[in-house]
N, C-alpha and C positions, 0 to 999 in steps of 0.2 A: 877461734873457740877459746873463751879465757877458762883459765882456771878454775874449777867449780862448777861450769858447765856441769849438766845432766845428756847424752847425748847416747840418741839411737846408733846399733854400730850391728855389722856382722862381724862376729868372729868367725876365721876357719875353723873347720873339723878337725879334730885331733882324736888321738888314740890314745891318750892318758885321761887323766883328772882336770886339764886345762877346761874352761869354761869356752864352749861356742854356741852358735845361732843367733840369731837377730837378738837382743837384748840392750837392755839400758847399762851405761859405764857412764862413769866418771870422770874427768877430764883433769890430770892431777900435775901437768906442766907447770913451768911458771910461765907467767903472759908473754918474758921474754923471747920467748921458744917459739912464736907462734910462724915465724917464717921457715921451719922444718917441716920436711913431707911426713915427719913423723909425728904422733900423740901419745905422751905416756897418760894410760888413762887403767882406772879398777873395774873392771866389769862387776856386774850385778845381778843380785835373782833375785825370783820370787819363792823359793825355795824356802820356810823357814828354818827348816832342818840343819841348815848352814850356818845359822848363829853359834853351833857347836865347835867352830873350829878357831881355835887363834884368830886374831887380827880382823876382824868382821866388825861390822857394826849396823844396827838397823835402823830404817829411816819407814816413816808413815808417809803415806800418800799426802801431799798440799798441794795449794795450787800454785805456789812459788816450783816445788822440784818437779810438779808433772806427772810423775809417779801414778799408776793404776789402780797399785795394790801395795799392801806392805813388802819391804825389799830390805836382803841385804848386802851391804857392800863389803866384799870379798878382799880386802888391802891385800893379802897374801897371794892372789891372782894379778897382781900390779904387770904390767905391761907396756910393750910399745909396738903401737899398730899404725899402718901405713891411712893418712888423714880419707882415702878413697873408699872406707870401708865404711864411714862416718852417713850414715842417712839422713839425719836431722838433729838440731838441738828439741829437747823436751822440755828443756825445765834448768833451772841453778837450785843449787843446795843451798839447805840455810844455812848460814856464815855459823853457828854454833856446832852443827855437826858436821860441817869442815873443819873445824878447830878439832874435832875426836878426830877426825881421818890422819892429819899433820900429824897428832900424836901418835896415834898408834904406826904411820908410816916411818916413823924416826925408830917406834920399836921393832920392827919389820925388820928394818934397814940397821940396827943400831949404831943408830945416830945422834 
């Protein structure tokens, strides 16, 4: 799965604010990574309500990312999830708003 992937995934169930259930993420590794059982990847909603919080960013449905319906991706939900949760790839992101993801993950992270 490279970097930018869009890919189906379950999340477990949690008792906080963590994001779970079958949903679209992110795939936010470097390609170097790819022989790890793990995925750091953003999950994502179709929630618009979610644009309200730090670190998010929104993307339209194309036919490059796959996408259903309008989503957005949560950076502040950043993660790493074991690659057997992974159901299928969707779609890759447009190389422009992976460039906003990098950035705002550096402000995330500050880095």
């Amino acid at each position: 799965m490279p970097r930018g992937d869009i890919v189906l995934v379950d999340l477990p169930a949690s008792s906080g604010h963590e994001q779970s259930g079958q949903r679209p993420a992110l795939i936010v590794h470097s390609d170097q990574s790819n022989s790890l059982m793990m995925v750091m990847l953003i999950p994502m909603t179709s929630n618009q309500a979610a644009i309200r919080f730090d670190h998010t960013i929104a993307v339209q449905p194309s036919s490059l990312n796959g996408l259903s319906q309008p989503s957005i991706i949560m950076i502040f939900q950043l993660r790493a999830l074991d690659r057997n949760r992974i159901r299928r790839t969707i779609g890759r992101l447009e190389s422009e708003i992976m460039d906003l993801v990098d950035s705002e993950l550096k402000n995330l992270l500050g880095i």
